[in-house]
C-alpha positions as CSV (number, residue, x, y, z in Angstrom):
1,X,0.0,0.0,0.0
2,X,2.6,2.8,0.9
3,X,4.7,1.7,-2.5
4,X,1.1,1.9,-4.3
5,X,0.9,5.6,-2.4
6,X,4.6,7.0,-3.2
7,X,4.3,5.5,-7.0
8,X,0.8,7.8,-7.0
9,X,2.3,10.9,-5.7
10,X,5.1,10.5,-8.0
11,X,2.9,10.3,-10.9
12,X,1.4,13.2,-9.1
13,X,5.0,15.0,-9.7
14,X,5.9,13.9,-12.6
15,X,3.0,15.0,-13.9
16,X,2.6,18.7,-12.7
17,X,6.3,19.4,-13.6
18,X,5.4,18.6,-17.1
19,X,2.8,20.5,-17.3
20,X,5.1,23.6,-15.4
21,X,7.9,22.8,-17.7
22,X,6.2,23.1,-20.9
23,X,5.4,26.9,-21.7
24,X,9.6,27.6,-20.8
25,X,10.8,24.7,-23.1
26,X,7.4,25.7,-25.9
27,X,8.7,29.4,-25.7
28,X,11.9,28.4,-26.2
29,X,11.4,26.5,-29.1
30,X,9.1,28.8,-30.9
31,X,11.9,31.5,-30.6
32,X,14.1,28.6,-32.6
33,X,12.0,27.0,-34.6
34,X,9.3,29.6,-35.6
35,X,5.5,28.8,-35.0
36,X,3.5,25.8,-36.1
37,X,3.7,22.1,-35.0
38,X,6.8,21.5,-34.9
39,X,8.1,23.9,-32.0
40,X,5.0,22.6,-30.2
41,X,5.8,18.9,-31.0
42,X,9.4,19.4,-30.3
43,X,8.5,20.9,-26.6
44,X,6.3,18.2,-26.2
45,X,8.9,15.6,-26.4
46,X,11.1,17.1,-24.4
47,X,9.2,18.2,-21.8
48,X,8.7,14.4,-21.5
49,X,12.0,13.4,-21.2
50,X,13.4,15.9,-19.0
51,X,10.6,15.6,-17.0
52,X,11.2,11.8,-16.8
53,X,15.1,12.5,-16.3
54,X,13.9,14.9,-13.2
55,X,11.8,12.4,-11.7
56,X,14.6,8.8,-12.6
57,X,17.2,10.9,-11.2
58,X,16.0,12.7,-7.9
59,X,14.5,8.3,-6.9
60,X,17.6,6.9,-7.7
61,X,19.7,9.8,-5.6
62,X,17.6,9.9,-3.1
63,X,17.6,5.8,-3.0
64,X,21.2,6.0,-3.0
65,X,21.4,8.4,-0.3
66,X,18.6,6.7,1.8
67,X,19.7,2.8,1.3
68,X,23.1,3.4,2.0
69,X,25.1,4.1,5.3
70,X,26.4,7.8,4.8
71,X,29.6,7.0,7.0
72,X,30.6,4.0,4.4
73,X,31.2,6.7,1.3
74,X,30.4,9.9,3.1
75,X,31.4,11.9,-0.1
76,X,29.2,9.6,-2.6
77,X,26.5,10.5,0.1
78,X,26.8,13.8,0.0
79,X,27.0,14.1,-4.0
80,X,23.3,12.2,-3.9
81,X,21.7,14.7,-1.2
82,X,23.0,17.0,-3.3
83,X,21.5,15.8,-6.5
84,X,18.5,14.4,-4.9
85,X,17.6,18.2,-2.9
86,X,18.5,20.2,-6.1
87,X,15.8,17.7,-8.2
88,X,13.2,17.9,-6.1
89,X,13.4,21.7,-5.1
90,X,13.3,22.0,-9.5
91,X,10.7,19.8,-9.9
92,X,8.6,21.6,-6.9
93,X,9.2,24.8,-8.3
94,X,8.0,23.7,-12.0
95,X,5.2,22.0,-10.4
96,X,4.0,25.0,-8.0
97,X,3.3,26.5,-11.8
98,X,1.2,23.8,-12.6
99,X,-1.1,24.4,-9.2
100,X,-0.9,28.3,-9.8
101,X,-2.6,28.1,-13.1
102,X,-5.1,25.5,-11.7
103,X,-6.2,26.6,-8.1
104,X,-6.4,30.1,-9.5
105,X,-7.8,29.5,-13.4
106,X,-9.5,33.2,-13.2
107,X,-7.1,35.0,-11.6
108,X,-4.6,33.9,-13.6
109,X,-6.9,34.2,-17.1
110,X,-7.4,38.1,-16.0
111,X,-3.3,38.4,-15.2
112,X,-2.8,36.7,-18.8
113,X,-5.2,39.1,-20.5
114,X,-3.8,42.3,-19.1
115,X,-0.2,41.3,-19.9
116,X,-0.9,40.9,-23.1
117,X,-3.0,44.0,-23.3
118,X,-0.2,45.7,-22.0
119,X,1.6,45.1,-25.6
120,X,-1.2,47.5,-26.5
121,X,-1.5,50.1,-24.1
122,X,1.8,51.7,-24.7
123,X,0.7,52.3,-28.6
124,X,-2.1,54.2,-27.1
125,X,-0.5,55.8,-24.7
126,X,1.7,57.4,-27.5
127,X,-1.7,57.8,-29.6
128,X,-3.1,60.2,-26.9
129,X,0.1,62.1,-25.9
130,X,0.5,62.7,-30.1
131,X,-3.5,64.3,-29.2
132,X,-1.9,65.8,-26.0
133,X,1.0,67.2,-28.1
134,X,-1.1,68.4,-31.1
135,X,-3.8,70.4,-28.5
136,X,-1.0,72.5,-26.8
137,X,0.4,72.7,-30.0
138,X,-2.6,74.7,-31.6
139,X,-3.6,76.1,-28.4
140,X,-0.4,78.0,-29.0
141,X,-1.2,78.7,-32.8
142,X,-4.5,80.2,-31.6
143,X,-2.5,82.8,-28.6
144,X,-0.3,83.6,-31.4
145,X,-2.9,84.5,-34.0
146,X,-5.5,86.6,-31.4
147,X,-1.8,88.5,-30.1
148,X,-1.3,89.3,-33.9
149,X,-4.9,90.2,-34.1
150,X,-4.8,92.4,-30.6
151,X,-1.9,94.0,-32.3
152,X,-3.8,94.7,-36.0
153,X,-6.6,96.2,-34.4
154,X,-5.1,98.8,-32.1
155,X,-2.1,99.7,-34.1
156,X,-1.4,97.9,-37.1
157,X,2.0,96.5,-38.2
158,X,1.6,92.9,-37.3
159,X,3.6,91.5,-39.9
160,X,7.3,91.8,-39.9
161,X,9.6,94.6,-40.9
162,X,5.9,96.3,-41.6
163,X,5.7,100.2,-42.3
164,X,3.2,103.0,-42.2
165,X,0.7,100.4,-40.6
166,X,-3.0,101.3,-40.9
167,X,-4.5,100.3,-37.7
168,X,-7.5,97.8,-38.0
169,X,-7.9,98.3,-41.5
170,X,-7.2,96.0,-44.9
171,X,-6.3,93.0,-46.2
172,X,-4.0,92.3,-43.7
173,X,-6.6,92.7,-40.5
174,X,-8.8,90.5,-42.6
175,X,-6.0,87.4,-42.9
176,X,-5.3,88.2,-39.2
177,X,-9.3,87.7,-38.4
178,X,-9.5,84.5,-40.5
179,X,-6.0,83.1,-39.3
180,X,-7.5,83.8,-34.7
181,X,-10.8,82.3,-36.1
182,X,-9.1,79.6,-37.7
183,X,-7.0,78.1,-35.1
184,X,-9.3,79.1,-32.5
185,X,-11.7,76.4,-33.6
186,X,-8.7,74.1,-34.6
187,X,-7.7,74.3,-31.1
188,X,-11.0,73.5,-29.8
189,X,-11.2,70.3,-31.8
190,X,-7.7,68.9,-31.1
191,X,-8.5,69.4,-27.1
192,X,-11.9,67.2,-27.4
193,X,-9.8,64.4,-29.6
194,X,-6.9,64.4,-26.5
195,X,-9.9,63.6,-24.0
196,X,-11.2,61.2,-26.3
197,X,-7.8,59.5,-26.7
198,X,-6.5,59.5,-23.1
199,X,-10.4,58.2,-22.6
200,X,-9.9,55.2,-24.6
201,X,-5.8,54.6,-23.6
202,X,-7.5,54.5,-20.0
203,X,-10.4,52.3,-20.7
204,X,-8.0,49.5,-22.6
205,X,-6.2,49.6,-19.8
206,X,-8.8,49.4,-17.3
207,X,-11.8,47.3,-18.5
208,X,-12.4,43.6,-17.4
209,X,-14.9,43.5,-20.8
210,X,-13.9,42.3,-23.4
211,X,-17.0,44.1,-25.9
212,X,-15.4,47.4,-23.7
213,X,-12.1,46.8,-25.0
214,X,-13.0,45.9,-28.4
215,X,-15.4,49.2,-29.0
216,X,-12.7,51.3,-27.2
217,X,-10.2,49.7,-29.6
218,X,-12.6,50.9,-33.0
219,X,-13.4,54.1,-31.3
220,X,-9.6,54.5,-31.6
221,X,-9.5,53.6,-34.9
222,X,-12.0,55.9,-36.0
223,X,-10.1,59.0,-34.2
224,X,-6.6,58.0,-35.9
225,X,-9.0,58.8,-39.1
226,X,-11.2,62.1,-37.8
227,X,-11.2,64.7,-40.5
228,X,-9.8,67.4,-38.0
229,X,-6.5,66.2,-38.8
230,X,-6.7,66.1,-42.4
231,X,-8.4,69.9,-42.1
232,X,-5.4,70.5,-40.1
233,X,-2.9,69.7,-42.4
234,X,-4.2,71.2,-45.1
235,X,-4.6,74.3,-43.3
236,X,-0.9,73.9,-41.9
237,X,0.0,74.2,-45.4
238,X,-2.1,76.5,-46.6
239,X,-0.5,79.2,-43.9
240,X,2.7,78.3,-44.4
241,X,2.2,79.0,-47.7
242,X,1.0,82.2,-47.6
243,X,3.7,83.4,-44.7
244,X,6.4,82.2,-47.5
245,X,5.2,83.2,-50.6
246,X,1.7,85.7,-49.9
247,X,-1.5,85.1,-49.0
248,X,-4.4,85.4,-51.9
249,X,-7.8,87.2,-50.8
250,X,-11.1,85.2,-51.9
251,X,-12.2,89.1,-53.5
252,X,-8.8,89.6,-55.0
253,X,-6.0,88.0,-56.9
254,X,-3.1,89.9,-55.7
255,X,-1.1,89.0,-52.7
256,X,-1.1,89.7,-49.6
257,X,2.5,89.7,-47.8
258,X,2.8,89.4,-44.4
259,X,6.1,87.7,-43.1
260,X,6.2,86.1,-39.4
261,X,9.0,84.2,-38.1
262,X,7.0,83.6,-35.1
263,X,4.1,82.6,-36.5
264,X,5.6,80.5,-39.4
265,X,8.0,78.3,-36.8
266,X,5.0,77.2,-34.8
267,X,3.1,76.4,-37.7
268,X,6.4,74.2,-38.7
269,X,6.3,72.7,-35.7
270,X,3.0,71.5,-35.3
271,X,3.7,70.0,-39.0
272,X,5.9,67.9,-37.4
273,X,3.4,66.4,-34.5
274,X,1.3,66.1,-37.7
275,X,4.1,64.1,-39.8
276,X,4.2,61.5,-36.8
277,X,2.9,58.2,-38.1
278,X,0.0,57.7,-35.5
279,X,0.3,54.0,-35.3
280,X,-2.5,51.5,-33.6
281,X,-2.0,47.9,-32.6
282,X,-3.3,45.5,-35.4
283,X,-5.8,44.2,-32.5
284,X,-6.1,44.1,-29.1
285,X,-6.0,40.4,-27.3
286,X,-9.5,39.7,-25.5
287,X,-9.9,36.9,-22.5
288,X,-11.1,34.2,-25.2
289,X,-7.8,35.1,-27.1
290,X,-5.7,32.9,-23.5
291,X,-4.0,29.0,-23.5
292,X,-2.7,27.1,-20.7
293,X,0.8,28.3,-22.2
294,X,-0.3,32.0,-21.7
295,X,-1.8,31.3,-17.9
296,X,0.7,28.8,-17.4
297,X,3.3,31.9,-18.3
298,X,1.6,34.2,-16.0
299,X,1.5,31.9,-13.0
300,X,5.7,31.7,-13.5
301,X,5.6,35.5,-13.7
302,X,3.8,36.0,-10.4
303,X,5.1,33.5,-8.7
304,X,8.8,34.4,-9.4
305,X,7.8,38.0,-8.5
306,X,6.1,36.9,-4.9
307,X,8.7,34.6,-4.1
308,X,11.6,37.4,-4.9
309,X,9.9,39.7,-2.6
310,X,9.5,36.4,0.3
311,X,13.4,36.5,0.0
312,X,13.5,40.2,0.0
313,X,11.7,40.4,3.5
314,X,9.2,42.2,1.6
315,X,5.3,42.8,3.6
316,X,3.4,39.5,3.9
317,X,0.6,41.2,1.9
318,X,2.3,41.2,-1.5
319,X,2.2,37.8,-1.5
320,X,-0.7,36.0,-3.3
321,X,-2.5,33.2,-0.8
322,X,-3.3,31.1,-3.8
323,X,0.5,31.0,-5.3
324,X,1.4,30.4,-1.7
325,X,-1.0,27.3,-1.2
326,X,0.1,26.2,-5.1
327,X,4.0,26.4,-3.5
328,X,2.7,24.4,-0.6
329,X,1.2,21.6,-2.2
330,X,3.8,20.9,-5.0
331,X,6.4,21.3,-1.9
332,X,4.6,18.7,0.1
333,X,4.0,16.2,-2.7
334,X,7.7,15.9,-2.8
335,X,8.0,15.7,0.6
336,X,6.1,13.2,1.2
337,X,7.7,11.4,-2.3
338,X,10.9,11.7,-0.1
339,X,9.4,10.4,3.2
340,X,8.2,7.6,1.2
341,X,11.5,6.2,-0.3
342,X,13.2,6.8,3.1
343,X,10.2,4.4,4.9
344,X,11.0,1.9,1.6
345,X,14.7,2.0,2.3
346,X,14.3,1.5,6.2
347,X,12.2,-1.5,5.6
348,X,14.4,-3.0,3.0
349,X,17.6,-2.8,5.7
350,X,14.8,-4.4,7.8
351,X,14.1,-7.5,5.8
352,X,17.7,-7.9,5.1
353,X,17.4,-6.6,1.2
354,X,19.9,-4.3,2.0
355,X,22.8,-4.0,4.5
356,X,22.4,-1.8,7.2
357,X,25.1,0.1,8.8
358,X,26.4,-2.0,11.1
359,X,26.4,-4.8,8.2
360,X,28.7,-2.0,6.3
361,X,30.9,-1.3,9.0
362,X,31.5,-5.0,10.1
363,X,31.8,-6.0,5.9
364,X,35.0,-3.5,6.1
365,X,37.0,-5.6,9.1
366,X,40.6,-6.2,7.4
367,X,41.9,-9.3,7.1
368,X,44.8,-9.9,9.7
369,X,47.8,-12.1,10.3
370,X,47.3,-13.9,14.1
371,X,50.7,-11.8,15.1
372,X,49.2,-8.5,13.7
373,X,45.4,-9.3,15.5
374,X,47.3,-9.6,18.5
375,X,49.4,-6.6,18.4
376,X,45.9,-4.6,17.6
377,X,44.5,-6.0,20.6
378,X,47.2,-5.1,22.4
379,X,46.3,-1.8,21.2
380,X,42.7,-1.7,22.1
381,X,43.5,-3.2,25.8
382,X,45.7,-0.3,26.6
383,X,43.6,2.3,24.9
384,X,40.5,1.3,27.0
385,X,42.9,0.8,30.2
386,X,44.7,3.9,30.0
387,X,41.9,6.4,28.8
388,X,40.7,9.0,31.0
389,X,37.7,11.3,31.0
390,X,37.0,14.5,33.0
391,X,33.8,16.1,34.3
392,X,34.4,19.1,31.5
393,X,34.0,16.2,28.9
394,X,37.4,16.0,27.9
395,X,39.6,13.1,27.3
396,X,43.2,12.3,27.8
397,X,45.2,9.1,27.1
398,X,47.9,8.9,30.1
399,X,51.0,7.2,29.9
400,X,52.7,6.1,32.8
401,X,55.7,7.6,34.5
402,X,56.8,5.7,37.5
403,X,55.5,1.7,37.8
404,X,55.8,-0.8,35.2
405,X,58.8,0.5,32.6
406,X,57.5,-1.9,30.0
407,X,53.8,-0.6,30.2
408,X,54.9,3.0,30.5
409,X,57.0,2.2,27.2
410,X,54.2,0.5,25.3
411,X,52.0,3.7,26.4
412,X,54.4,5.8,24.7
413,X,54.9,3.8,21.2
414,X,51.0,4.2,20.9
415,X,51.0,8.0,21.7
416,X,53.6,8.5,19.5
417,X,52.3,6.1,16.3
418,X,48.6,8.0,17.2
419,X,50.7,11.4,17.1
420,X,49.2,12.5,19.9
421,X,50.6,15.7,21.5
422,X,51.4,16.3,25.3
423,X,48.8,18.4,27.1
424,X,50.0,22.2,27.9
425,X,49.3,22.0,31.4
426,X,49.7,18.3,32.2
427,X,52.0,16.9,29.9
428,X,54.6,17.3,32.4
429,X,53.4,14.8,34.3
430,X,50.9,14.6,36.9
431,X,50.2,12.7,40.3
432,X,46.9,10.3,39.1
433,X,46.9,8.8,42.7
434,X,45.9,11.8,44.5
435,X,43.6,13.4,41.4
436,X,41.9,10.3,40.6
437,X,42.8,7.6,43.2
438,X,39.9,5.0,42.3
439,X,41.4,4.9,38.6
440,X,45.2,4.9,38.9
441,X,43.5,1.5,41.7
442,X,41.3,0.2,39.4
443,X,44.7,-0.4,36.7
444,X,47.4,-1.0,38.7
445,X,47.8,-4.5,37.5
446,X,48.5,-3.1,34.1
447,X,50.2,-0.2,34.8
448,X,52.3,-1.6,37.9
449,X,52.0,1.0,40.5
450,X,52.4,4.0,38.9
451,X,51.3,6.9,40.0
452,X,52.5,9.5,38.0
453,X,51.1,10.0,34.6
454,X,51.9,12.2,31.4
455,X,48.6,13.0,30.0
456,X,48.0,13.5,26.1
457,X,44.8,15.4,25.1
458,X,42.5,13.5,22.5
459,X,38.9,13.8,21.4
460,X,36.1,11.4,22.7
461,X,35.2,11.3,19.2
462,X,38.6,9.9,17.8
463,X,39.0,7.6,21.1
464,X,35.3,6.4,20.0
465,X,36.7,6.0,16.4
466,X,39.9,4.3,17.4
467,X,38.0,1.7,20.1
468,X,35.5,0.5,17.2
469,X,38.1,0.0,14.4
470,X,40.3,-1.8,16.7
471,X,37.3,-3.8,18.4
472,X,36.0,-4.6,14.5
473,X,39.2,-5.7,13.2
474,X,40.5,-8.0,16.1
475,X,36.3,-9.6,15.9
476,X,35.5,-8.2,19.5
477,X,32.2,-7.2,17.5
């Protein structure tokens, strides 16, 4: 039953990190290969296989680390944790993607449709400041033309390098008239077609409708053609015209000159706004428009941006509940894939399928000569016998001073094949019988009376180390 349970939660992974891994590798190879089937049948197949790798490789790592003792090839052990954490933190990040798009369908539908909306909205943006630009633009023409007027009516001699100006009087108050009348209105109409344009930039942006979008989108299309700015244009041209080469009366056919620098260079820069190619977006994406790449896409997108601002110690409240839970669950299927094949190993030492530690420890006894065995035990007899531990935890090995010559001798050929160094403060040599009478008693048939001892400092952990080895390979085990 719990094999039957780890195989479903591994299908369960293998499964949802396909589905994760496919927009990255179907992006990928539509940038390659172009559109069509074959970057879709190309990401396909290997979405399979490196989802299969990812899933192969992070069981048989974390088999290897979980079946055998670390302490038996501690680096081998370490280069499957390794592997086996570094798989399953990808395929629990591929899969969270997979739960995103899932748990949270809508949301991540409406996230999908304003990203790619928002390839649109900076066209329009740039539609209605071109709008923007062309209202201040004529809003200047049209202060320039009533000053030039002001100036006709009260004393004449609008028009540069003018002389004996008759005040409001003449062809040339009449051109001033039609040009403050002109741009007046023209100034009007450019002002309503910036409201309508910033209207519409902010409605695409805004709306959760698609019919909204899609009539805000026409209503766009029809302003880039409003007949104000082919009026404009024409009468752009027509001033220009007549500041460069006369202006031409409707009662008369003689020209009217009246040069103005002033005039003339903000008529040539609003021809410039008007020269801008006012260019829409073919079409704007609607909701129905979204695939599981595109949500799928989004969902990688948001999540990446939540968990940046987790490791940024950003507020708890930019981060979404729903990617959160999706990061959860894909986090605990793998956790419990790993709890699984730990409980399979532990039962297989159990039945003997595989060797357990101390089977790998005892497996690694040398082979010994009957001389050699009995010089080890030698060895582990006098560690044990002349070992010492404090009540700070620490551990000396002390070799006798005084007493038995030939035990204090064979004390000292071990310290010195163990290289172990004399301690600072009791290396000298210190009186055991009065520190610790019970132990220098308790070995005095080894030691032969002794009572003074040199003491050599040395970890519990290597004494440990040394007593097992020794105990293994002369079969005290």
């Amino acid at each position: 039953m719990d094999n039957i349970a780890a195989r479903i939660f591994q299908i369960f992974s293998w499964a949802t990190t396909g589905i994760g891994l496919f927009p990255l590798l179907h992006g990928q190879m539509s940038v390659w290969l172009g559109t069509g089937l074959v970057p879709l049948i190309a990401a396909i197949t290997l979405t399979t296989l490196m989802t299969t790798a990812i899933q192969v490789g992070l069981t048989s790592a974390w088999n290897r680390f979980f079946r055998m003792p670390v302490f038996s090839a501690p680096a081998i052990s370490l280069v499957a944790f390794v592997v086996a954490a570094g798989l399953s933190l990808a395929s629990g990040i591929f899969a969270s993607g997979s739960w995103t798009a899932l748990l949270d369908a809508t949301g991540v539908r409406d996230r999908t449709t304003a990203v790619r909306r928002g390839t649109t909205i900076d066209p329009l943006r740039d539609f209605a400041r071109t709008y923007a630009t062309l209202a201040e633009k004529t809003n200047r023409l049209s202060s320039i033309a009533e000053r030039k007027r002001d100036i006709e009516d009260r004393t004449g001699g609008s028009c540069d390098g003018e002389t004996n100006a008759v005040r409001g009087f003449g062809p040339k108050a009449t051109i001033r008239n039609q040009q403050a009348r002109v741009f007046g209105n023209t100034s009007s109409q450019t002002r309503t077609l910036s409201q309508r344009a910033t209207e519409i930039a902010i409605t695409v942006a805004t709306a959760t409708d698609d019919v909204a979008v899609i009539e805000a989108y026409k209503e766009a299309s029809r302003l880039a053609l409003d007949p104000v700015l082919s009026n404009l244009r024409a009468t752009v041209h027509e001033q220009l015209d007549g500041i460069r080469n006369g202006f031409t009366l409707p009662d008369t056919s003689a020209k009217v000159i009246c040069k103005d620098a002033n005039l003339e260079a903000a008529l040539v820069d609003l021809q410039t706004v008007l020269d801008r190619e006012l260019s829409l977006p073919n079409a704007i994406p609607t909701s129905s428009d979204i695939t599981i790449v595109d949500s799928l896409n989004v969902a990688w997108e948001h999540m990446g941006r939540i968990l940046q601002a987790t490791l940024d110690g950003q507020p708890a409240e930019v981060v979404s509940s729903t990617v959160l839970m999706a990061l959860i669950l894909a986090g605990a299927i793998e956790l419990f894939i790993i709890a699984f094949l730990s409980f399979e190993a532990s039962t297989r030492r159990a039945r003997g399928i595989d060797p357990s530690g101390i089977d790998v420890f005892l497996s690694g006894a040398r082979k010994l000569g009957s001389a050699e065995k009995e010089k080890l035990a030698r060895q582990f007899f006098v560690l044990q016998s002349l070992a010492i531990y404090d009540d700070d935890g620490r551990t000396y090995f002390a070799v006798p001073l005084d007493g038995n010559m030939s035990s204090a001798a064979e004390a000292e050929q071990i310290a010195l094949c163990w290289q172990l160094r004399p301690d600072r403060r009791l290396g000298a040599g210190v009186d055991l019988s009065r520190v610790e009478p019970g132990w220098v008693i308790a070995r005095d048939n080894y030691h032969g009376g002794a009572r003074h001892f040199r003491l050599y400092g040395i970890s519990k952990r290597a004494i440990r180390h040394h007593l097992r080895h020794l105990a293994r390979d002369v079969g005290h085990l």
